[in-house]
C-alpha positions in Angstrom: 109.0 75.1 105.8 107.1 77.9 104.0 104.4 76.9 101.8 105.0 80.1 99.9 106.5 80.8 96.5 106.7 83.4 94.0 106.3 83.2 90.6 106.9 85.9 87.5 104.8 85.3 84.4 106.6 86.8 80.8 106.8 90.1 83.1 107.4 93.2 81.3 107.6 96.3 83.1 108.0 100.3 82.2 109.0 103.6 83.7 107.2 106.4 81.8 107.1 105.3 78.5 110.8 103.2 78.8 110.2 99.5 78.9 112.9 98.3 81.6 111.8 94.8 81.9 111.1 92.4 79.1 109.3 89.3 79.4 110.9 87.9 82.0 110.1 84.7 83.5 111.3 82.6 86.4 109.9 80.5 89.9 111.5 80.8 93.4 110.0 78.1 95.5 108.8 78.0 98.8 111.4 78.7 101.6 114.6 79.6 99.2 116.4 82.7 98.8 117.3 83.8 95.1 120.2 86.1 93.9 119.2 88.7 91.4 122.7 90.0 89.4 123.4 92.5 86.4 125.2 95.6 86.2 123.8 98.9 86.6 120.4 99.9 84.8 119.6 96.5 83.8 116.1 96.6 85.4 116.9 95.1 89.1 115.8 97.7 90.9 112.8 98.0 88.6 112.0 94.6 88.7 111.5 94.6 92.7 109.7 97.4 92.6 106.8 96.0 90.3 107.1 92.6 93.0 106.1 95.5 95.4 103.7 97.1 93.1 105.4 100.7 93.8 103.2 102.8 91.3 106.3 104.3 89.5 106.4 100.6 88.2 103.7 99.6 85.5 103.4 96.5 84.4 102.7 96.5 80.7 102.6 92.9 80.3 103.0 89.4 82.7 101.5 88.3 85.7 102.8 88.1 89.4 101.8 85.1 91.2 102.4 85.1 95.7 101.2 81.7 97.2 99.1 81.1 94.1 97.3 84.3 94.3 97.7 86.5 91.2 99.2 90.5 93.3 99.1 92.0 89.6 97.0 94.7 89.8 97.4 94.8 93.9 98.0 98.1 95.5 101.7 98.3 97.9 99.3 98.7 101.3 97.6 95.0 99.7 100.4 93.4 99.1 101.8 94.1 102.3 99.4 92.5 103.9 99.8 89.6 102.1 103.4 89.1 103.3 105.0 91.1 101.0 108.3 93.4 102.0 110.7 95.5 100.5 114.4 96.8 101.9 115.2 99.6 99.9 118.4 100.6 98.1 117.9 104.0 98.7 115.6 105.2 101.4 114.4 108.0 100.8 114.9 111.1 104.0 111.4 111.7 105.7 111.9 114.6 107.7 109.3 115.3 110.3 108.9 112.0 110.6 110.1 110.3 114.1 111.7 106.7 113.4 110.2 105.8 117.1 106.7 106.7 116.2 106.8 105.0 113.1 108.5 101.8 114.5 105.9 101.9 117.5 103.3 101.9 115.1 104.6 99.1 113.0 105.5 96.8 116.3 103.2 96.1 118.3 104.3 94.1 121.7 107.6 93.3 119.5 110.7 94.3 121.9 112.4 97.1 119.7 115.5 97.2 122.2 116.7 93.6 121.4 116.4 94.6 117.7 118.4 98.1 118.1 120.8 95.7 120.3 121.4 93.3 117.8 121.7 95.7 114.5 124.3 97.9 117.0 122.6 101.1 115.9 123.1 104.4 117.4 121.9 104.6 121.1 120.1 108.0 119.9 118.4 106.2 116.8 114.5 106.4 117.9 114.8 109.8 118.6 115.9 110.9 114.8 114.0 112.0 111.5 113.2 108.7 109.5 116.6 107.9 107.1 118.3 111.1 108.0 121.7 112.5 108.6 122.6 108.3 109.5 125.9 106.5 107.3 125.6 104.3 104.5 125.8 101.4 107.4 123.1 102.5 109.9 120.7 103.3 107.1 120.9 99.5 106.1 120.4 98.5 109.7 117.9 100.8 109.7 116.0 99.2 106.6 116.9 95.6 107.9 115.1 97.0 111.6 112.2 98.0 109.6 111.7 94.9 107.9 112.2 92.6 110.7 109.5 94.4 112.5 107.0 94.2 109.6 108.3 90.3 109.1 107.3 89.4 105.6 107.0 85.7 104.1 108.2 87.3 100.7 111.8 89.5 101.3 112.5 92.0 98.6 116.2 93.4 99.4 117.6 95.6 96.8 121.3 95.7 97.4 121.8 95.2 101.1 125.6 95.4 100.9 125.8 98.4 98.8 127.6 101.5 100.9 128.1 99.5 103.6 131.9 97.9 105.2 133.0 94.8 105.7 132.6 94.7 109.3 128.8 96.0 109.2 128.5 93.7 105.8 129.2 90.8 107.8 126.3 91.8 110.9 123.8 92.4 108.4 124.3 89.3 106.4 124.3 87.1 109.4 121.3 88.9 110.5 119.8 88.3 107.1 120.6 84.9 107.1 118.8 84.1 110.3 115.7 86.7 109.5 115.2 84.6 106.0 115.0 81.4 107.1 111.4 79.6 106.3 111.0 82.5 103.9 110.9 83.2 100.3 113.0 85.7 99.5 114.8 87.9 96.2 118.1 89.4 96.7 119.5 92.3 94.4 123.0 92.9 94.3 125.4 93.8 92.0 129.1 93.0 93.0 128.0 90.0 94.9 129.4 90.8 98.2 126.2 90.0 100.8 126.2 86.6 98.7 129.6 85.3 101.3 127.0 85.6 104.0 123.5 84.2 102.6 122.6 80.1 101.5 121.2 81.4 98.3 119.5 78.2 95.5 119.9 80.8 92.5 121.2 83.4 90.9 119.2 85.0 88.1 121.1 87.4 85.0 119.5 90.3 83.9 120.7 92.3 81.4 119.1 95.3 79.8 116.1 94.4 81.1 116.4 90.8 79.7 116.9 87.8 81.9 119.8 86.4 80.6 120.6 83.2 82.7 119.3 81.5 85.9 122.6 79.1 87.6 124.3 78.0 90.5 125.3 81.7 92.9 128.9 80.4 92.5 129.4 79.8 88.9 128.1 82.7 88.3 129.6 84.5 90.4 133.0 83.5 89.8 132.4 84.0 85.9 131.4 87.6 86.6 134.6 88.5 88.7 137.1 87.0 86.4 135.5 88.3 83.3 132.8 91.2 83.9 128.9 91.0 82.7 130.3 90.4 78.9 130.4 87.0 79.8 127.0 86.7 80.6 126.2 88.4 76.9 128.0 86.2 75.2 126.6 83.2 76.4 123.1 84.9 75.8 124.7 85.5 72.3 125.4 81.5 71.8 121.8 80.9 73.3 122.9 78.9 76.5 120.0 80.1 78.8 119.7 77.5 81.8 116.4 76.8 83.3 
């Protein structure tokens, strides 16, 4: 079992002079995967990228805690090598850039083959400008080969399932479900669907850059479908924050 856990301190994050993330606050303990839900522009993607300490992100106020060491004021290339990975929503298109050389220089004597194998991405793959001219699909499997390779102890996926179909939707969350075991690990998502795939201990609210709740995936989950996010408000409304 992992030994390490990430904790958020009252973070408050901004994006220029927009405050995106207010004072929010929660644990996830060694080994467990968390769910992080709220409709778009509520500060998820924000939130992962201060985990990651992309510069865009600046924390005004809080502290970020990895395996009891305090990654604040850490650069990305630090963080990373405490353990610390991202999968992006949105990757963006390096042209120029060979995906072969870059995965070459990430590997090491890791067998890339049984990777491509496994993610069932294009035969042709290595051969291609990083993250373009691939589908919605491939460029997850692509994000999901990445990370593997690099093999974090703290997983950062923001929205795995998004632009992907049901059949690649189930590969990568089986994938994922494997990859994350023994690791800590923060999932964004925003309909829920990689969730039917993934043993996740939490799901955390935010709204409007306000954590709103923290409950069972499946409550919450099922509250959301039947009834939207104004669920969620009005129980923030009536003051019945769990944990």
């Amino acid at each position: 079992m992992s030994t390490y856990s990430l904790v958020l301190k009252n973070l408050s994050v901004k994006v220029g002079n927009k405050l995106v993330v207010k004072n929010v606050s929660f644990t996830i303990p060694p080994g467990e995967t968390h769910a992080l839900l709220g409709p778009n522009g509520s500060g998820k993607s924000s939130l992962l990228g201060a985990i990651m300490g992309l510069p865009e992100y600046e924390i005004a106020e809080g502290k970020i805690l990895w395996n009891g060491k305090d990654i604040t004021h850490l650069s990305v290339d630090e963080r990373a090598k405490l353990g610390v990975g991202l999968m992006y929503q949105r990757p963006p298109p390096l042209r120029g850039v060979k995906i072969k050389h870059l995965l070459r220089h990430m590997s090491g004597k890791i067998e890339l083959k049984n990777y491509a194998e496994l993610l069932k991405l294009p035969m042709d793959y290595s051969e291609r400008d990083l993250n373009v001219g691939f589908s919605g699909g491939e460029l997850k499997k692509l994000e999901l080969l990445q990370l593997m390779v690099q093999n974090p102890k703290l997983v950062l996926l923001d929205e795995p399932d998004s632009g992907v179909d049901v059949e690649n939707l189930k590969l990568i969350g089986e994938i994922l479900q494997t990859f994350l075991q023994n690791k800590t690990a923060l999932v964004v998502t925003h309909f829920g669907h990689i969730l039917q795939h993934l043993h996740v201990g939490t799901a955390h609210v935010l709204i409007n850059g306000e954590l709103i709740c923290s409950e069972d995936p499946k409550l919450i989950l099922h509250r959301i479908l039947s009834e939207g996010y104004k669920c969620c408000l009005e129980c923030a409304k009536l003051g019945r924050r769990v944990r």
